[in-house]
C-alpha positions in Angstrom: -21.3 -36.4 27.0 -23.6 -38.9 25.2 -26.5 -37.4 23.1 -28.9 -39.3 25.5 -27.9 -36.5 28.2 -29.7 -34.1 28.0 -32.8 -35.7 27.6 -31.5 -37.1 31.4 -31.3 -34.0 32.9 -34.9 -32.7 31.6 -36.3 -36.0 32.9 -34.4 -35.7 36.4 -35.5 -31.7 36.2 -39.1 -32.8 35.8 -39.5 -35.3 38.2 -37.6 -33.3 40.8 -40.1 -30.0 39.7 -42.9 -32.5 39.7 -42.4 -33.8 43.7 -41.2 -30.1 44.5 -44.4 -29.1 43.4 -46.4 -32.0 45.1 -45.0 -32.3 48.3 -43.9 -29.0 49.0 -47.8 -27.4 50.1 -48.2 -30.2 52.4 -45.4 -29.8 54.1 -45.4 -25.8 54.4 -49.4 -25.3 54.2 -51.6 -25.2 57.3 -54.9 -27.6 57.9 -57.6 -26.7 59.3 -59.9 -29.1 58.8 -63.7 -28.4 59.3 -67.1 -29.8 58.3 -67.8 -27.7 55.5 -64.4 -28.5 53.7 -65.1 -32.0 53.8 -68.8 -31.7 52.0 -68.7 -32.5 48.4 -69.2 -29.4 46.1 -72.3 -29.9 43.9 -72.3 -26.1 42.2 -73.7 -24.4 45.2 -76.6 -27.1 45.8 -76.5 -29.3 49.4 -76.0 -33.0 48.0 -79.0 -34.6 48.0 -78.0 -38.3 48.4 -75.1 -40.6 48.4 -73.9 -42.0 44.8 -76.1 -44.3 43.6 -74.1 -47.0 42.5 -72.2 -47.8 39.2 -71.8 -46.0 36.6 -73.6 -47.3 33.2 -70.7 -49.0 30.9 -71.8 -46.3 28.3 -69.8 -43.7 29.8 -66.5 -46.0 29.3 -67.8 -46.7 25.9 -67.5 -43.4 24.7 -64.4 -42.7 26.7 -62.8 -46.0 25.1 -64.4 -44.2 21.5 -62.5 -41.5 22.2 -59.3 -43.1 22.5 -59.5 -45.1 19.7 -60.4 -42.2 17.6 -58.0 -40.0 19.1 -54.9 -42.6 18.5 -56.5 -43.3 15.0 -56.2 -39.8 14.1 -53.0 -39.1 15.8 -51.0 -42.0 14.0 -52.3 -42.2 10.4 -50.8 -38.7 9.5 -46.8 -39.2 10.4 -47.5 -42.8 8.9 -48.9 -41.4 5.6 -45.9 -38.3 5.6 -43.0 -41.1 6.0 -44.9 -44.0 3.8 -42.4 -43.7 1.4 -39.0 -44.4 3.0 -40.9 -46.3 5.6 -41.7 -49.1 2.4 -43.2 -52.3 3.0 -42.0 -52.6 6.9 -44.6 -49.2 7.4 -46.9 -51.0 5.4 -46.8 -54.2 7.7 -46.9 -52.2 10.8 -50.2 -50.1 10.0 -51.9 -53.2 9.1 -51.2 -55.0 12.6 -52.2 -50.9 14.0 -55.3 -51.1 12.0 -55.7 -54.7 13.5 -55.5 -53.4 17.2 -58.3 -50.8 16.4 -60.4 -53.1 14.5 -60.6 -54.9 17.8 -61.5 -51.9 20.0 -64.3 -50.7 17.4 -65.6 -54.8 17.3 -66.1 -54.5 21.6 -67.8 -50.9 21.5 -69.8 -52.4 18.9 -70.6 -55.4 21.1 -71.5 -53.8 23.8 -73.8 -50.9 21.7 -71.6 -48.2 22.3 -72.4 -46.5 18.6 -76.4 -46.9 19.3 -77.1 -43.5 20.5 -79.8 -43.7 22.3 
């Protein structure tokens, strides 16, 4: 048995969990379809109108903030623990990382997505 195994079976285990869980409550569930299911829920209120259109780019400019942040955050602190035996290899590697983030920050500041208006 390779060491690789078991990994294998928790990935064939989750994916067969993962459609189990997916496909087995439309296959077993009933429908009964009716107006009121179909509305869209708005918290109790009757939708007033359809969806005006598209949505502002600031809404992906934070999200795209957030990622880069999150990722930022995420990857700095196992880079800083193994720095050491990592030498200058680690060293080259978070400067092309810092690279790729310095290019996400440069288009959210492009398109104003640190003006909080």
């Amino acid at each position: 048995m390779t060491p690789y195994a078991p990994v294998g079976i928790y990935l064939i285990v989750a994916l067969a969990a993962a459609l189990l869980f997916t496909g087995l409550p439309g296959l077993l569930g009933r429908s009964k379809p009716n107006p009121q299911k179909a509305d869209p829920y708005e918290c109790g209120v009757e939708p007033t109108s359809a969806l005006s259109g598209r949505f502002p780019v600031r809404f992906y400019l934070i999200a795209m903030l957030f990622v880069v942040f999150d990722v930022e955050a995420a990857s700095f602190y196992p880079w800083a623990v193994q720095m050491h035996a990592l030498r200058l290899f680690g060293l080259f590697e978070m400067i092309v990382f810092v690279v790729v983030l310095a290019i996400g920050y440069a288009y959210v500041w492009k398109k104003g997505g640190f003006q909080w208006r």
